[in-house]
N, C-alpha and C positions, 0 to 999 in steps of 0.2 A: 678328072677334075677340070679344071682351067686349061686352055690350050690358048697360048699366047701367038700371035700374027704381027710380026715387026713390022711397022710404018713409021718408023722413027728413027734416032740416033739411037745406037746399041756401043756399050763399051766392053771391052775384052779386058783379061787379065785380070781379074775383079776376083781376090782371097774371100771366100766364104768362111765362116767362122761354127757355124750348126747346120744342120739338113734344113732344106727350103723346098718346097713344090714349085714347080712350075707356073709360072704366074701369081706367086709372092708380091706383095708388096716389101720393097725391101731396101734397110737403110746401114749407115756407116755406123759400126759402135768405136767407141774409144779407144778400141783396142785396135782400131782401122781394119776387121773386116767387116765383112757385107752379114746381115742379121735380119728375120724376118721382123717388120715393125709393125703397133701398136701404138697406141692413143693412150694408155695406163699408164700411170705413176712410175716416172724415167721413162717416158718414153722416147722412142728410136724413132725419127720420122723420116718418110720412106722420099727417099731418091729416085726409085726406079721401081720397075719388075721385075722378078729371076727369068731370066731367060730361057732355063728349063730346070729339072730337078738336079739337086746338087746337094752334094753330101759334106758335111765338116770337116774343111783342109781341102777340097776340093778348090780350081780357080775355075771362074768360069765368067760368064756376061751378065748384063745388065740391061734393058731396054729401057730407056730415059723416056719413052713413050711407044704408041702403040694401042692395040685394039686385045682386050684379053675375050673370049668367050667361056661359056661353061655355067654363068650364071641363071637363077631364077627370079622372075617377079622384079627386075630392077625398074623401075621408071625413068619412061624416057623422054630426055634432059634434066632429071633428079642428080642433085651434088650428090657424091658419094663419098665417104668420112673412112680414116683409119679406123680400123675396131677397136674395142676397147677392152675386148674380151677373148679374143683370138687373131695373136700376131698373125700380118702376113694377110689379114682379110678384109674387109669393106663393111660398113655398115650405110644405111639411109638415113639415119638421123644423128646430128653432130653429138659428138660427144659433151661429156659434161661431170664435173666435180674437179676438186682444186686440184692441181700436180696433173691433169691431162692435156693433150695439144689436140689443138683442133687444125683438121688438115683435110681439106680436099682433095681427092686424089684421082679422080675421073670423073665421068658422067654417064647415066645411062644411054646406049644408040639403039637397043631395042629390048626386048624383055631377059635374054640369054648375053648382051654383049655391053661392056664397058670401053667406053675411050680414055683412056690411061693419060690423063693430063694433070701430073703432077703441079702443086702450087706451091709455093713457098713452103717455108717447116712450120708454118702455121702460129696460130695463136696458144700458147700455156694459158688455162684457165685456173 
């Protein structure tokens, strides 16, 4: 799947809370660990990227930025949105319906690769 290439700040020590893939989008829950996020209703919005796969109760890293590859058909300089339908992944068109956040979280740099540039925790619609 996703194979993530650090060009950014990476932070360690980071409690994972559920199993994550490798190039996750991934944010803090309540319970302060690290959780694959999503734009649905409570959503969790993303901090970072998993830094690799990590299993529940595993500690591990975080890339606060960075270049993920592994993708298809992204367009390039196209916003790219938390999904809303599958933590942990990206969609091309913002999200939408009440209780979701709308959040950019990269941009396309060619058809296979995202530059990981998180934005704020975005707008609740």
């Amino acid at each position: 799947m996703a194979k993530v290439a650090t060009t950014g700040l990476t932070i360690s020590g980071v409690p994972y809370g559920e199993d994550v893939k490798a190039g996750d989008l991934v944010g803090w829950s309540l319970g302060k660990l690290m959780l694959a996020c999503g734009a649905a209703v409570n959503p969790i919005p993303a901090v970072g990227v998993a830094a690799a796969a990590y299993r529940s109760g595993e500690v591990g890293a975080v890339h606060l930025g960075g270049e993920v590859s592994g993708f298809t058909n992204l367009g390039v300089g196209d916003s790219q949105y938390l999904s809303l339908t599958s933590p942990g992944t990206i969609q091309a068109t913002p999200p939408s319906g009440s209780g979701n956040v709308m959040q950019v979280v990269g941009y396309g740099v060619s058809l296979t690769r995202l530059a990981v540039v998180i934005r704020d925790w975005g707008s609740y619609l």
